[in-house]
C-alpha positions as CSV (number, residue, x, y, z in Angstrom):
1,X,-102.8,-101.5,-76.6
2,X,-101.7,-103.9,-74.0
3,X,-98.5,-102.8,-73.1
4,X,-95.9,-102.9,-76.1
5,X,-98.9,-105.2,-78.0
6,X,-100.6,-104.1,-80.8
7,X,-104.5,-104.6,-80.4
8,X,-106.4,-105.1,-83.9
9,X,-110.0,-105.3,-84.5
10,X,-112.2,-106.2,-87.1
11,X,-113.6,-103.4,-88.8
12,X,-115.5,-105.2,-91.7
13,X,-115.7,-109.1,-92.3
14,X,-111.9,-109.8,-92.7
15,X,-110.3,-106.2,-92.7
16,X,-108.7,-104.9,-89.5
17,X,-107.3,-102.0,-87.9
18,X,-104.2,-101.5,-87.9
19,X,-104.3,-102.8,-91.7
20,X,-103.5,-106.8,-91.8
21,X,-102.0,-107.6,-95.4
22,X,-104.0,-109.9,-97.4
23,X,-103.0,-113.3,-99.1
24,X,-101.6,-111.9,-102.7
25,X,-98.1,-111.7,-104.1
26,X,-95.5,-109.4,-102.2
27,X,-92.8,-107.6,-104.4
28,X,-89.9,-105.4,-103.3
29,X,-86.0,-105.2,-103.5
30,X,-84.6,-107.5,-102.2
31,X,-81.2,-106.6,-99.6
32,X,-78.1,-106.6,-102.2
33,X,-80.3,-105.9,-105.7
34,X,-81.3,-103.0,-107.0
35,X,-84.2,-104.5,-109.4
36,X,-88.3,-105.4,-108.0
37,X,-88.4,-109.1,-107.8
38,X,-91.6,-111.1,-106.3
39,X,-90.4,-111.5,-102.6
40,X,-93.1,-114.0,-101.7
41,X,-96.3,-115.2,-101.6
42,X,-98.7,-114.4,-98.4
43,X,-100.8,-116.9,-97.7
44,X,-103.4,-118.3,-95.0
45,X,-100.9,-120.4,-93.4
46,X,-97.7,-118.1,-94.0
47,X,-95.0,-117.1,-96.6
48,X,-93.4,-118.8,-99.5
49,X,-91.6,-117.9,-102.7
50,X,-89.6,-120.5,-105.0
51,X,-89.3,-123.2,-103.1
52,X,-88.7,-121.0,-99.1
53,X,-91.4,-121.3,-97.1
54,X,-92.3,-119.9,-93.6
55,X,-95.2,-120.3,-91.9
56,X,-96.2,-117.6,-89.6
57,X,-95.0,-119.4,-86.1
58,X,-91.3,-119.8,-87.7
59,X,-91.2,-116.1,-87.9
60,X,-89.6,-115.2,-84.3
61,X,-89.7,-111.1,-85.5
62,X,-88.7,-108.3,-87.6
63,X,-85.7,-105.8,-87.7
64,X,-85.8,-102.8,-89.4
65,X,-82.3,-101.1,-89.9
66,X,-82.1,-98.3,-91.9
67,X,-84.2,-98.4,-94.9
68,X,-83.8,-102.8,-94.9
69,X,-86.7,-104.8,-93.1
70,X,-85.6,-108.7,-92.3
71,X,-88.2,-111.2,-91.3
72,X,-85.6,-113.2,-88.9
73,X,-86.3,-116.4,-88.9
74,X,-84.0,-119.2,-87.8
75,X,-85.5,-122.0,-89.8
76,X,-83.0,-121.3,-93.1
77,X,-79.3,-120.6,-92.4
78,X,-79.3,-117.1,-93.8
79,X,-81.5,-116.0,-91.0
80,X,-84.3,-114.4,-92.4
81,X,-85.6,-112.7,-95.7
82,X,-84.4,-109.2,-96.5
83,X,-85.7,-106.2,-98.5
84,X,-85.9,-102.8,-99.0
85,X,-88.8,-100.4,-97.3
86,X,-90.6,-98.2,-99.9
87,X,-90.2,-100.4,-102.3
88,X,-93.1,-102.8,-101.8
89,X,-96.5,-103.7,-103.3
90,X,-99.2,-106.5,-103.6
91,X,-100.8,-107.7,-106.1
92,X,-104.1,-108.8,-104.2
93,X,-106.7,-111.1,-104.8
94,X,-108.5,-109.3,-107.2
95,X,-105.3,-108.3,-109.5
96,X,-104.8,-104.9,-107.9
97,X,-101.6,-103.8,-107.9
98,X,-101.6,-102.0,-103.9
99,X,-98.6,-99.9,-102.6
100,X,-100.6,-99.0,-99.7
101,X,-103.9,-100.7,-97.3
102,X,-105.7,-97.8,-95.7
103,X,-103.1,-95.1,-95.6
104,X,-100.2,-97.9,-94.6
105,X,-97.5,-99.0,-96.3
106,X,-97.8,-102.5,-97.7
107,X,-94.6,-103.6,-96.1
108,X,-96.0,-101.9,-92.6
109,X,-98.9,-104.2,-93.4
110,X,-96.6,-107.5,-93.8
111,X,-94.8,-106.6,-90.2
112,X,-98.6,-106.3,-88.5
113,X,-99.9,-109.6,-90.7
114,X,-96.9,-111.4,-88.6
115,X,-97.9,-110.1,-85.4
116,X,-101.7,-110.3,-86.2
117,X,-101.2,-113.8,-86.7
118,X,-98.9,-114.9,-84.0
119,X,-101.4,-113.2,-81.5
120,X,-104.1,-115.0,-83.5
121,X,-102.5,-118.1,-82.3
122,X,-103.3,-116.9,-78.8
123,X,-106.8,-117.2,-78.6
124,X,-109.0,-114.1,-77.5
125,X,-106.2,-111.5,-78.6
126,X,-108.0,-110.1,-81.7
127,X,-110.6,-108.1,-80.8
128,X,-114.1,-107.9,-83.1
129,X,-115.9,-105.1,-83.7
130,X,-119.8,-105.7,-82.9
């Protein structure tokens, strides 16, 4: 690590440690339900789910407070997308329904996607196993 900054390499074509979530559909409870709903879509380019849409560089972090995760964001007025930890799972590209990516939570995987793609942005910050 470089400093507070997490450092992820490539350990096979596409897969990285710590675990990066992959494009697929993200479910969860959403903050103020009590039911699974599909959150949102991960994509290369970012989130989006019925018509919200955020691409990775208009996510400015993540709060975790208690057992609610919110991906702030600035770009809608309510601030930011909220749900419930240990609730999560992906349906991947292959169909799989995945509550965890290498030992990881798939929420856990979300909050390092965001960071693994706003240091992508920053070129020569993901490091590439030879």
């Amino acid at each position: 690590m470089r400093g507070h900054e997490l450092v992820f390499r490539e350990i096979r074509p596409g897969e990285y440690w710590p675990p990066v979530l992959p494009n697929g559909v993200f479910a969860g409870v959403p903050f103020g339900s009590s039911t699974t709903h599909q959150l949102l879509e991960v994509k290369d380019w970012g989130l989006s789910c019925e018509g919200v849409n955020y691409t990775w560089a208009e996510i400015q972090g993540i709060s975790i407070s208690g057992d609610v995760v919110c991906l702030i964001s600035t770009k809608y007025i309510s601030g930011g997308l909220r749900f419930h930890v240990e609730t999560c799972s992906l349906i991947d590209a292959d169909g799989l329904r995945r509550t965890q990516i290498n030992g990881y939570p798939v929420e856990y995987c979300l909050m390092n996607r965001i960071t693994f793609e706003h240091q992508r942005e920053q070129e020569g910050r993901v490091s590439r196993s030879e």
